[in-house]
C-alpha distance (Angstrom), angle and dihedral (degrees) to the residues before:
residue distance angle dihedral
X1 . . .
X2 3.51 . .
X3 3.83 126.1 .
X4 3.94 114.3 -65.7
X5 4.08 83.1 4.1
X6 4.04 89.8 106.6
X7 3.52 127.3 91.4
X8 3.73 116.0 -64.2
X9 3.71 101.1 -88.4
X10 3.55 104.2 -170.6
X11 3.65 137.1 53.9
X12 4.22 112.8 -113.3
X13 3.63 143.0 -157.2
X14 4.32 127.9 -172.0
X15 3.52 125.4 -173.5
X16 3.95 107.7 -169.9
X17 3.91 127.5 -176.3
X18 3.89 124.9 -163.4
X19 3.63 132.2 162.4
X20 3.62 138.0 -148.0
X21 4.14 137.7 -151.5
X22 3.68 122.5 -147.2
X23 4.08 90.4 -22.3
X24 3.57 133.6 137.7
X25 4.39 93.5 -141.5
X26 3.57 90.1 -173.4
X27 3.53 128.5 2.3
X28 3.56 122.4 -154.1
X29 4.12 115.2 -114.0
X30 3.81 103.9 -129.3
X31 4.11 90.6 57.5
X32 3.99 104.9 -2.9
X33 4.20 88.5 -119.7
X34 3.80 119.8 144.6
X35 3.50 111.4 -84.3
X36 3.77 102.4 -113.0
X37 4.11 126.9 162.5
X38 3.41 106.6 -126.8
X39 3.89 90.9 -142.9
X40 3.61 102.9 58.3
X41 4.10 96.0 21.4
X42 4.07 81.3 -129.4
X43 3.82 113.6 146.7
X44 4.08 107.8 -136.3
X45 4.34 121.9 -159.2
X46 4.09 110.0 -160.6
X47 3.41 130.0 -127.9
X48 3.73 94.0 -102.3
X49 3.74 92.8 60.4
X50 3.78 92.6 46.9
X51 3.93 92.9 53.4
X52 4.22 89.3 44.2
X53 4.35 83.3 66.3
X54 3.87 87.9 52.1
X55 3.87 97.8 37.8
X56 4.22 89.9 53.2
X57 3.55 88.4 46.9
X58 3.86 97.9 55.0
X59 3.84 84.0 34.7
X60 4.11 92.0 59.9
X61 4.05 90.8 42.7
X62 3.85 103.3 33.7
X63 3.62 98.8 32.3
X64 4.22 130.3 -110.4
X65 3.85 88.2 -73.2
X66 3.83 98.2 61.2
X67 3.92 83.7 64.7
X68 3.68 120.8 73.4
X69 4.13 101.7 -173.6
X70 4.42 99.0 51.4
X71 3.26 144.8 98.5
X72 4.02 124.1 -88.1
X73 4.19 136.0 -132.5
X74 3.07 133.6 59.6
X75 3.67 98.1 -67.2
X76 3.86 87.4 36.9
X77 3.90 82.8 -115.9
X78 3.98 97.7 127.7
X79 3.89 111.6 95.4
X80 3.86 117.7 -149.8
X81 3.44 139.3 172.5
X82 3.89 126.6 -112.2
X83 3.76 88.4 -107.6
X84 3.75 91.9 52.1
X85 3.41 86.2 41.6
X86 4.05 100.8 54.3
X87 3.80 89.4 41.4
X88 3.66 93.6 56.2
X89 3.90 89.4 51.8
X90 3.55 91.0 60.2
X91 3.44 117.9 35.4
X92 4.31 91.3 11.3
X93 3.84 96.0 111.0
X94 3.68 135.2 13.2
X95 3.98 84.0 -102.1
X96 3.62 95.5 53.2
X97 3.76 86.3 52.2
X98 3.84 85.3 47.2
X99 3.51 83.7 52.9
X100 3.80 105.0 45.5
X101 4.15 91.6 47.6
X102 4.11 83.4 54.6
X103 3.33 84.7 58.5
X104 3.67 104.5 47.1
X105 3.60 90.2 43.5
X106 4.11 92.1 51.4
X107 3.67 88.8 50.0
X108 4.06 107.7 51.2
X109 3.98 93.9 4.9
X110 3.91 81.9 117.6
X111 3.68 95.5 44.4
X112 4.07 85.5 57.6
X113 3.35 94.6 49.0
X114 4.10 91.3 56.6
X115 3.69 84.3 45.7
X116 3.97 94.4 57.8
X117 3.93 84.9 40.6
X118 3.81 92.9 54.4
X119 3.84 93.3 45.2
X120 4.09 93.1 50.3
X121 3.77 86.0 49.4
X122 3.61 92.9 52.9
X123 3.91 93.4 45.3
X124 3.79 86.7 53.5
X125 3.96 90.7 51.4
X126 3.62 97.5 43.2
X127 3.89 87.3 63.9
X128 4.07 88.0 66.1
X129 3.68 105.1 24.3
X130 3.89 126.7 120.4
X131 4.15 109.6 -119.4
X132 3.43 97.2 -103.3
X133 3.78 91.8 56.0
X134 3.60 90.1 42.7
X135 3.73 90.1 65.3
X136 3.48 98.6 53.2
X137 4.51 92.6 46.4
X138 3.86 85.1 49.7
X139 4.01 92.1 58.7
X140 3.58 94.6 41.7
X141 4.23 83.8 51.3
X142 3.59 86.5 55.6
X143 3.18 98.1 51.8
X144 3.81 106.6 42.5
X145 4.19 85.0 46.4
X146 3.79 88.3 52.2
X147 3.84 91.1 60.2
X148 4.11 90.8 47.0
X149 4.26 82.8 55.8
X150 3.50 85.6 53.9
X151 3.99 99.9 59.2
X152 4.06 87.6 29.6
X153 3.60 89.1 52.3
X154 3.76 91.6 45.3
X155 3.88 85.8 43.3
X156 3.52 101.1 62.9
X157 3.99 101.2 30.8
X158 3.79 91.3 42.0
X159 3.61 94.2 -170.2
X160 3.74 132.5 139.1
X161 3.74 87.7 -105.2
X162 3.33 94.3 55.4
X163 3.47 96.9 53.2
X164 3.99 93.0 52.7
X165 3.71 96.8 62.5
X166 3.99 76.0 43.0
X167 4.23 86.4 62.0
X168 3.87 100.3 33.0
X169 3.83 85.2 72.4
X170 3.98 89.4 59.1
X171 3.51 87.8 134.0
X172 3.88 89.9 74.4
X173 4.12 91.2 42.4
X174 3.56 113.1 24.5
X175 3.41 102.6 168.4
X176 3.85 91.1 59.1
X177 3.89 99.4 96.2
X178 3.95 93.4 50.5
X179 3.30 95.0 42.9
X180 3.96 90.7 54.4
X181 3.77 85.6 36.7
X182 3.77 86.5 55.2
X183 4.25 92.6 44.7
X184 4.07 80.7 56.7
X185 3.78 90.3 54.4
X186 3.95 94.2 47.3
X187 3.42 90.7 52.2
X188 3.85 106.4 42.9
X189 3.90 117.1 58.9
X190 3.44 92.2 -155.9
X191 3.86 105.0 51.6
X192 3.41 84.7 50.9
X193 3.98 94.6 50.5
X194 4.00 101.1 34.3
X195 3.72 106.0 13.1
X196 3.84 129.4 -152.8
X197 3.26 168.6 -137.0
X198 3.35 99.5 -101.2
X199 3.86 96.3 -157.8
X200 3.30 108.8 -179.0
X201 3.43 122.2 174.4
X202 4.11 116.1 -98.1
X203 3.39 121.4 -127.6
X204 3.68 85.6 37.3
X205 4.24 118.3 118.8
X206 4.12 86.2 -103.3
X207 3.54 103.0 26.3
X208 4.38 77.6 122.3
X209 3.39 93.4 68.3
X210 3.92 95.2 58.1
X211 3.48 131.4 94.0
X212 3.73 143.4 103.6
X213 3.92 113.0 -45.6
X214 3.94 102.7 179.5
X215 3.53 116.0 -139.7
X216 4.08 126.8 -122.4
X217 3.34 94.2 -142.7
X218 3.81 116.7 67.1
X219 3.31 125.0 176.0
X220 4.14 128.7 -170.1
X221 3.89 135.0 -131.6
X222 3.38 109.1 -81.8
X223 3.83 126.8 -134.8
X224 3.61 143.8 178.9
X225 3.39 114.6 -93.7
X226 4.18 90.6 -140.8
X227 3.86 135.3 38.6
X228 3.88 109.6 -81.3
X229 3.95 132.7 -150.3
X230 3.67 120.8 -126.0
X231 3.89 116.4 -132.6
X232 3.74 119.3 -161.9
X233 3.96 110.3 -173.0
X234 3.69 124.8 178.0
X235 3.84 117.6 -122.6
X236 3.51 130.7 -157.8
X237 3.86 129.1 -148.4
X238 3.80 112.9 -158.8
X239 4.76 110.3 -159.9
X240 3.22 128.6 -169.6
X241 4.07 129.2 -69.3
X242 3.83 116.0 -74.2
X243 3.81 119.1 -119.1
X244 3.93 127.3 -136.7
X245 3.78 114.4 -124.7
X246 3.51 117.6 -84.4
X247 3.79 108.5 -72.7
X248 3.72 90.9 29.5
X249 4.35 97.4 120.5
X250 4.20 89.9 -149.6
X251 3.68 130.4 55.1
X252 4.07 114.0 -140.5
X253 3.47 112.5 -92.8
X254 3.43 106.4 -129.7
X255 3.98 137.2 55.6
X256 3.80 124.5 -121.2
X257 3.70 122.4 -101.1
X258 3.55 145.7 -171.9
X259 3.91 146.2 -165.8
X260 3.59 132.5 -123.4
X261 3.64 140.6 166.9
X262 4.05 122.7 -132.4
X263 3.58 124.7 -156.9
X264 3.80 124.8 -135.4
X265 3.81 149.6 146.8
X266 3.71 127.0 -117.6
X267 3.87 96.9 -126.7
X268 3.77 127.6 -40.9
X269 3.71 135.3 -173.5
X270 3.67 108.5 -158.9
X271 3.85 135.4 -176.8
X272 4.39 140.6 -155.2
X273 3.20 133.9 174.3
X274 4.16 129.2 -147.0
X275 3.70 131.9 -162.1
X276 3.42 119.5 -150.7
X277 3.85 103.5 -156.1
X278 3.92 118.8 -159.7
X279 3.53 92.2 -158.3
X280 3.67 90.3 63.0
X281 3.52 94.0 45.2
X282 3.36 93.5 69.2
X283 3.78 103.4 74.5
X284 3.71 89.8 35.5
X285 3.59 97.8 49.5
X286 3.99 91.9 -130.0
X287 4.17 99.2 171.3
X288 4.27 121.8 -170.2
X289 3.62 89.3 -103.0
X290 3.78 80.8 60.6
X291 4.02 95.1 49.5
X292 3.98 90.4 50.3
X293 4.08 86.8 43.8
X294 3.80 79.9 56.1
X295 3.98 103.7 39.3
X296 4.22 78.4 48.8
X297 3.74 99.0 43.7
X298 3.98 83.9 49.8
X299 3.55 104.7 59.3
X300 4.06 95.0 33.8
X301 3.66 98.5 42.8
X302 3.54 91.9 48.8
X303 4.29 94.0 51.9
X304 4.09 86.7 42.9
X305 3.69 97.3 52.7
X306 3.67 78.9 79.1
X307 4.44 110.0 152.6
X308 3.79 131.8 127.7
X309 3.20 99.2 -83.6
X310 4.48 102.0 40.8
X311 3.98 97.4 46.3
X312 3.78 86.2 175.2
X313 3.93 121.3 169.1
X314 4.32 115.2 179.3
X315 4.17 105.4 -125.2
X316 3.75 106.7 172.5
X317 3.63 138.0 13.0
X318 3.88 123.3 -175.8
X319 3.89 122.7 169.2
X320 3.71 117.1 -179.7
X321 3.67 116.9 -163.4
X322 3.77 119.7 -156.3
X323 3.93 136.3 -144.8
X324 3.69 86.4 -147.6
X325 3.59 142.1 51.0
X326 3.63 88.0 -100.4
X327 3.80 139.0 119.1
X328 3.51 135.0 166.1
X329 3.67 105.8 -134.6
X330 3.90 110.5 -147.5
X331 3.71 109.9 50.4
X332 4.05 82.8 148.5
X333 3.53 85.2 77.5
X334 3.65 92.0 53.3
X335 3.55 101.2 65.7
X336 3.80 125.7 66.8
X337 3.65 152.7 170.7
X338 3.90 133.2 -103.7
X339 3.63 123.3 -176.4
X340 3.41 130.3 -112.7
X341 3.58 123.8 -120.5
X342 4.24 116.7 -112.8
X343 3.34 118.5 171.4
X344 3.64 97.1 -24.5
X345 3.61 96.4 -49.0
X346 3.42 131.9 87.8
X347 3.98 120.2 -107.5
X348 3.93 110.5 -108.0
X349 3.76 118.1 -127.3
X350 3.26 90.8 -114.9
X351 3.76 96.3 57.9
X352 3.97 88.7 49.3
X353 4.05 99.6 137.8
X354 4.01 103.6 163.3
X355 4.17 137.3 -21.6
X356 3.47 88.0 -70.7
X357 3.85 96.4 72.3
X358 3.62 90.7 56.7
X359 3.99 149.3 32.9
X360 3.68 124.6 -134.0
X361 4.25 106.7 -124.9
X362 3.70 105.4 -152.7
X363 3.76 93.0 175.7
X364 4.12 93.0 113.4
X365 3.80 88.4 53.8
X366 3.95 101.4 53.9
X367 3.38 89.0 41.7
X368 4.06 87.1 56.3
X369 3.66 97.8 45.9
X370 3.36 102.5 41.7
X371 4.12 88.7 53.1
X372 3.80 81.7 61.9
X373 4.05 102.5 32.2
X374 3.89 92.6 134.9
X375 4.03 94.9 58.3
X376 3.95 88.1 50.0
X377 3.86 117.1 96.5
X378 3.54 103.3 169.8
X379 3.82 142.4 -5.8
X380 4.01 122.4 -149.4
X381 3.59 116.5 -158.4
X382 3.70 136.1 -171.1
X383 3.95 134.9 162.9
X384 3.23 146.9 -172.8
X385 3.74 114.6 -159.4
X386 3.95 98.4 -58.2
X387 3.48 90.1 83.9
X388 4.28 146.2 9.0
X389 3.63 126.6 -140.0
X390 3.54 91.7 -118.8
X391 3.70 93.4 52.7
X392 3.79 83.8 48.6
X393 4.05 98.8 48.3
X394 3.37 89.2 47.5
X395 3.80 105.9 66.6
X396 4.30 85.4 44.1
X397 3.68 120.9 108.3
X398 3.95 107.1 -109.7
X399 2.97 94.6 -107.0
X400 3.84 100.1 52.0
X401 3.93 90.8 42.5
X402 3.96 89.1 74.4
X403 3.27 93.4 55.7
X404 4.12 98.7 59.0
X405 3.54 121.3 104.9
X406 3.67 127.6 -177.1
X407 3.77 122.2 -134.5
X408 3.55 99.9 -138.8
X409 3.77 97.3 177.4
X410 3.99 101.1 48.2
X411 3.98 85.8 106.4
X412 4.31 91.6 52.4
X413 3.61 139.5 -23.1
């Protein structure tokens, strides 16, 4: 393997800040209104919305087929379900079917081979055997020559069908679903990063091959680390002139219209935090090239998932990782807010506009890291305007500062 291509060795944790301007970051479903808890006033962004920014990314780069949960076509306008979806990566192409045989054949190739070996031996015995004993070799024939049909058969149809009478004999090829399991993860970014459910449908030809496949990488609910404002703004939506019946010599002069509202916060600076487990990786396969893939995918998907309504700009990046198979778990909690100064008063959260209005207090997080400075190995850092490596470093315990590197290319290669 090539250098960072192994396994993920190490156990890793990323806290990541970025802020938004008069953006809805992630509406809720039953009325598409920020998602704000009406205890704290804090706006939150799930998990699912997070991992969209770094699936689009790796989408746009890697192409649509390095992404198991998206959309297909060319404009990536064709919906499909994850059965659809997992069928079409198998038998979708005369490559994938290339592709899926290679697999098959890697994983019981040897148990074949023993077949044919079994069945030659027989053939030779059945020249000298008694007739009772004959009876009892030609059965067993049958039988092992009724499972090489079955991968022939699946062979030369290559079809999902095929391939499920293939996997209801997993008694004579048990490793067969994990290893296509594991040909899913090597293909697909993010099963390999986040994991899933794998629900395919039952009764469907590889309904076996679902199940839940959890994810190294997991990454919390974000959520603004101040109280936000919600903005309601009415829209308008100008259509196209109206035309008098036929017969009718002049067309109306004016174009239909309607009214809407939008939903949006002021301004919000929000954080998350991931864990990249090594454990996990493991029976995903996640690798370090993967991790910085993600760490990448993160900050850029995030600033390009750039609309109306997600005005999103990536402030600060740090990845810690450790020695140890340690983490600590909240390093949300370790970053807050302290108020600019305007006109001798200090800005309310509420009227929080843009970075300048506030100062990010890392105080909780040195205090964290430097409790555990032994388990760290390494510390990435990048920022964007909230804070300077310097400013960073400086705050570090000595023998933590050495170990900080700046990504200077997270923004572009």
């Amino acid at each position: 393997m090539k250098k960072n291509d192994s396994v993920l060795g190490n156990r890793h944790e990323t806290l990541f800040l970025w802020d938004v301007r008069k953006s809805n970051p992630n509406g809720d479903p039953s009325g598409n209104e920020p998602r704000i808890d009406r205890h704290t006033k804090k706006c939150d962004v799930t998990d699912v919305c997070v991992k969209r920014s770094v699936r689009d990314y790796i989408s746009k780069i890697k192409g649509v087929d390095s992404i198991l949960i998206t959309r297909l076509g060319e404009d990536t306008s064709r919906i499909v379900t994850l059965t659809e979806r997992i069928i079409d990566f198998f038998f979708g192409s005369e490559e994938k079917k290339r592709q899926t045989i290679e697999v098959v054949k890697t994983s019981i190739g040897n148990i074949l081979d023993d077949i044919k070996t079994k069945v030659q031996n027989i053939e030779q015995e059945l020249s000298t055997a008694k007739e009772k004993e004959k009876e009892k070799l030609e059965k067993e024939k049958k039988t092992l020559e009724e499972k090489l049909k079955l991968f022939k058969s699946f062979e030369e149809k290559k079809s999902a069908e095929k391939l499920k009478a293939l996997i209801d004999e997993r008694e004579n090829w048990p490793n067969l679903i994990n290893d296509l399991r594991k040909h899913l993860c090597q293909c697909f970014y993010d099963l390999r990063m986040f994991g899933s459910v794998l629900a395919i449908k039952s009764k469907t030809p590889l309904a076996d091959i679902g199940g839940p496949l959890t994810g190294p990488i997991q990454i919390e609910v974000g959520t603004s680390l101040h109280r936000v404002v919600q903005s309601n703004k009415q829209i308008t939506s100008i259509m196209a002139p109206d035309k008098k019946p036929a017969g009718e010599k002049e067309e109306a002069e004016h174009g239909g219209g309607s009214f809407g509202d939008t939903h949006c916060i002021e301004y919000g600076l929000f954080a998350t935090s991931a864990i990249a487990n090594e454990n996990a990786a493991r029976f995903t396969g996640l690798t370090d090239n993967d991790c910085e893939l993600f760490l990448k995918a993160l900050w850029r998907g995030t600033r390009a998932r750039h609309t109306r309504s997600k005005n999103q700009v990536p402030r600060l990046l740090i990845d810690i990782e450790y020695s140890k198979p340690f983490h600590f778990g909240d390093l949300i909690n370790s970053a807050e807010l302290k108020p600019a100064t305007r006109n001798e008063k200090p800005v309310e959260e509420e009227a929080y506009r843009s970075i300048e209005d506030f100062t990010l207090d890392l105080t909780k997080f040195y205090e964290k890291v430097g409790s555990r400075k032994e388990a760290i190995k390494a510390i990435k850092f990048a920022s964007n305007g909230l804070i300077t490596l310097e400013q960073f470093k400086q705050e570090l315990h000595n023998d933590l500062e050495k170990k900080v590197t700046e990504d200077t290319d997270i923004d572009f290669d």
